[in-house]
C-alpha positions, 0 to 999 in steps of 0.5 A, spaced: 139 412 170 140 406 175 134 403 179 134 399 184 130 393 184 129 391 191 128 399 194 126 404 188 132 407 189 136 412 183 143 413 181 146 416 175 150 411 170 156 410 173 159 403 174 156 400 180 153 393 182 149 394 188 144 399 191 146 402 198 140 398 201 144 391 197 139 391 192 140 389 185 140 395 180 137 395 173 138 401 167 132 404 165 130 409 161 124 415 162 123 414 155 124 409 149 127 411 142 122 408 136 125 402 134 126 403 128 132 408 130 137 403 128 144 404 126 146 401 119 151 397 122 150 389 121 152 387 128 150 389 135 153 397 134 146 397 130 142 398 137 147 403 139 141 408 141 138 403 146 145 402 150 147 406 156 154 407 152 157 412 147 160 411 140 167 414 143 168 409 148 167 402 145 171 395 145 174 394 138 171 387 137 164 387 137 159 382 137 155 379 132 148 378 130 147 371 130 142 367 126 136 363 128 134 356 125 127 354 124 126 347 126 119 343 127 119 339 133 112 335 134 108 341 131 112 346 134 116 351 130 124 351 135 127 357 133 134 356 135 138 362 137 145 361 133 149 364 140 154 361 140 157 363 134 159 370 137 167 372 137 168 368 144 163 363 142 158 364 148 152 369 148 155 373 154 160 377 149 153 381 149 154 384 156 162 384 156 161 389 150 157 394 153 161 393 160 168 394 157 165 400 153 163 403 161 169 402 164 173 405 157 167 410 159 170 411 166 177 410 165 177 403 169 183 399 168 184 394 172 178 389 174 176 383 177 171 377 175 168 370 177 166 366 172 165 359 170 168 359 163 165 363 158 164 370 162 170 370 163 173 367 156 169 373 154 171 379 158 178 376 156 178 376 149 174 384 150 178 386 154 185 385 151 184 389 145 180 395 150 187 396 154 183 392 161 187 388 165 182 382 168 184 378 174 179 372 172 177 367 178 175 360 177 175 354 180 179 348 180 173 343 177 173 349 170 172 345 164 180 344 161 180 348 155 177 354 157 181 354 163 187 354 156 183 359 152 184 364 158 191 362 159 192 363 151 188 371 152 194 373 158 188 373 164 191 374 171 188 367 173 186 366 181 184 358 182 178 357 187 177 349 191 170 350 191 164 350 188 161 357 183 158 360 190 165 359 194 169 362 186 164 367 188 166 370 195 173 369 194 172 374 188 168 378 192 174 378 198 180 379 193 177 386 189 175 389 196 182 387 198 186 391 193 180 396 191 180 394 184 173 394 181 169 387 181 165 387 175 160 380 177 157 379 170 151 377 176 150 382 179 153 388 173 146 392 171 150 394 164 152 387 163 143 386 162 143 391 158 147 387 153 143 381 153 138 385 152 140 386 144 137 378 144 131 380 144 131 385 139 135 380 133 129 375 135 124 381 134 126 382 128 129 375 125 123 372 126 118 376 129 115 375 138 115 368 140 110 365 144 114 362 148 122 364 151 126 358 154 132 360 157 139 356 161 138 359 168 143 360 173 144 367 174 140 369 170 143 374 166 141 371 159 134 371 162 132 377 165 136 380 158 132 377 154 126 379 159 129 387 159 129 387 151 122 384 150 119 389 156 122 395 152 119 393 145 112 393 149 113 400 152 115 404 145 109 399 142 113 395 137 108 389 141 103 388 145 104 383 150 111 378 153 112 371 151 110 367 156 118 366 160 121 359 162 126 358 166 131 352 165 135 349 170 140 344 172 136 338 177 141 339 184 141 346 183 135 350 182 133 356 185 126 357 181 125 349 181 124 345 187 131 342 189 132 335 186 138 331 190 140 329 184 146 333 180 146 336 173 154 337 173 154 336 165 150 343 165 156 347 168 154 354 166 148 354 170 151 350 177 149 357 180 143 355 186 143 362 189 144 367 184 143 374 187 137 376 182 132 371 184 127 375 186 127 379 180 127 373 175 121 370 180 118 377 178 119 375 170 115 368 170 110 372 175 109 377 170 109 372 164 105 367 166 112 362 166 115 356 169 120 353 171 122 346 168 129 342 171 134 338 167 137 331 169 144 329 166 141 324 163 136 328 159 142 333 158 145 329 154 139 326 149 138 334 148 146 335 147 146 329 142 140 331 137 144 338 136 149 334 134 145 330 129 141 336 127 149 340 126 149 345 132 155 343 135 154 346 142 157 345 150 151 341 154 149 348 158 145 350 152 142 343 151 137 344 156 132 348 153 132 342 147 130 338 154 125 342 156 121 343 150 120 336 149 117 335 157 113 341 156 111 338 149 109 332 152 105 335 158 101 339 154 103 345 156 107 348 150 101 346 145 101 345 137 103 351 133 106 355 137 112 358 136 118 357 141 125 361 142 131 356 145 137 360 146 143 356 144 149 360 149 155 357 148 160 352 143 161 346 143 169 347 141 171 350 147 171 343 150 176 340 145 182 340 148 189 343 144 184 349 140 
C-alpha cells in the first residue's frame, strides 16, 4: 500500500504522487519477506520479492548491481559505490525501472517528466523499449550532451528558461493541461522503491556502514537508500542504521543553512526546495545525521581525485569525496570507520559528440 508521510493516510498500489492532503507517499509493506528470499539473478531482478511490481510487467532493460571499491583515506575505509556504471550511466536507472514496470502494470503510455539530465536520460532509454512515450522537460542551462543523448533516444523535449524549480512547475502545468500522467521522480513513491536496492547490494558487498554519504537534492538517492536500510532492520538482517549525511551544493541547501555562494558544478542537486524536505529531515533525525555543504571550488578538488584514482564521474558525485575530508578533519567521521559514498552519474556524458 501506499502511506502518506505527512497525514498517515492509505491508498492501494496505483500510480499516484501526492496524498489528498498534498502530502508525499511512500510503499510500505505490513510485513517484510526474509532477506534471503532472493532471486537467482545477477542484477536488480534479484530483489524482485522486495519490489511493488510483477514479474509480467517488467522493462526489457534492466540495471545492473554495481560494484564497490575500497579505498583508504586517512584511516577511514571509502567504499565507493560504482553507480554510475548503470545502463544510463546514473543511479537513477534503479527507480526508472520500477516506475516503468508500474506504468507497464497500469497500461499508461504516454508520460510526462523534469529533469536536470539523468532522470530524464534514464526514463528515455527505459522507456523506449517499454512502448512509453516521454515528454522530458528541461532547462535551457542543461549540460549539452545530455540534452544530445536525449535527443539521440527520441524524447519529446520541452525547453524551460529558468532554473530546475521553474522546469518543475512548467512540467506540472503541462501533464494537468493534457491529462497525461506527471511521473516527477521527486515526488514517485516507486521511484524510492528502486533506490532502495542500494542499500541491499551494499549490505551484501560489503556488509552495514557506519556512515552513508549521499549528493542531495531531491532526495531520492537519500531517502532510498534510508528506505533499504530501514527494511534490512525490520526483518532483523541488522540491528541499528548507519548514521546518514546529507551532501549538498553551497547556494542550494535545504537541510544546510544557505551559502551565498553557488555551487553550479553540481548541477544534479541545484534543487533548493525539493518536496520530501521534511522526510529527509526525519532520516538525519532518526540517524543521528548531518548536513555537510559543497562549494565549486572544493567540487572540483574531489572531482580531480577520482580522476587520478580511475573513477571517471560528472562533478555531482564528486561532493560526498568533499564532504568525507571535512568530516575527517573536524573529527566527526573518526579512524576506523567504515563509510558508504555513492558514486551517482558518469563523467562521459559530459563529453560532447557520445
Amino acid at each position: 500500500m501506499l502511506r502518506c508521510t505527512r497525514c498517515g493516510k492509505t491508498y492501494p498500489e496505483s500510480f499516484r504522487l501526492k496524498c489528498d492532503c498534498g502530502g508525499t507517499l511512500l510503499v510500505e509493506r505490513e510485513h517484510y519477506d526474509f532477506f534471503g528470499s532472493l532471486l537467482n539473478y545477477l542484477d536488480m531482478r534479484r530483489y524482485l520479492n522486495f519490489l511493488p511490481i510483477g514479474g509480467n510487467y517488467l522493462p526489457p532493460a534492466v540495471p545492473a548491481i554495481t560494484p564497490t571499491v575500497p579505498l583508504d583515506i586517512n584511516g577511514v575505509l571509502a567504499i565507493f559505490k560504482l553507480d554510475y556504471l548503470q545502463p544510463s550511466g546514473s543511479f537513477k536507472d534503479r527507480g526508472t525501472f520500477v516506475t516503468v514496470g508500474k506504468l507497464m502494470e497500469e497500461g499508461i503510455g504516454e508520460v510526462v517528466l523534469d529533469s536536470s539530465g539523468n532522470a530524464a536520460l534514464s526514463f528515455a532509454l527505459y522507456s523506449l523499449p517499454a512502448g512509453v512515450k516521454a515528454h522530458i522537460f528541461v532547462s535551457y542551462d542543461a549540460m549539452p550532451g545530455k540534452v544530445s543523448l536525449l535527443q539521440r533516444l527520441g524524447a519529446v523535449l520541452h525547453f524551460v528558461d529558468g532554473d530546475r524549480m521553474t522546469v518543475h512547475g512548467k512540467a506540472e502545468e503541462f501533464a494537468k493541461r493534457e491529462g497525461l500522467t506527471y511521473v516527477s521522480h521527486w515526488l514517485n513513491p516507486y521511484f524510492i522503491e528502486g533506490t532502495k536496492t542500494v542499500a541491499f547490494e551494499v549490505y551484501e558487498q560489503v556488509g552495514l556502514p557506519d556512515y552513508v554519504l549521499v549528493p542531495t537534492g531531491s532526495g531520492t538517492l537519500f531517502l532510498g537508500l534510508w528506505k533499504g536500510f530501514k527494511e534490512l532492520e525490520e526483518m532483523g538482517e541488522i540491528s541499528k542504521l548507519p548514521v546518514f549525511v546529507a551532501v549538498q551544493a553551497s547556494g542550494y541547501e535545504s537541510l544546510c543553512e544557505r551559502s551565498t555562494v553557488k555551487n553550479n558544478l553540481a548541477d544534479g542537486i541545484a534543487i533548493p526546495n525539493p518536496p520530501r524536505l521534511e522526510e529527509m529531515r526525519r532520516v538525519l533525525e532518526e540517524t543521528n545525521g548531518l548536513c555537510v555543504s559543497v562549494d565549486e571550488i572544493e567540487t572540483k578538488g574531489a572531482l580531480s581525485w577520482l580522476k587520478r584514482m580511475g573513477l571517471l564521474v560528472e562533478p555531482t558525485s564528486a561532493v560526498v569525496l568533499s564532504a568525507l575530508w571535512k568530516l575527517i578533519e573536524t573529527g566527526e567521521i573518526p579512524n576506523g570507520s567504515k563509510v558508504l559514498l555513492p558514486l551517482t552519474g558518469s563523467g562521459l556524458k559530459l563529453t560532447e559528440g557520445i
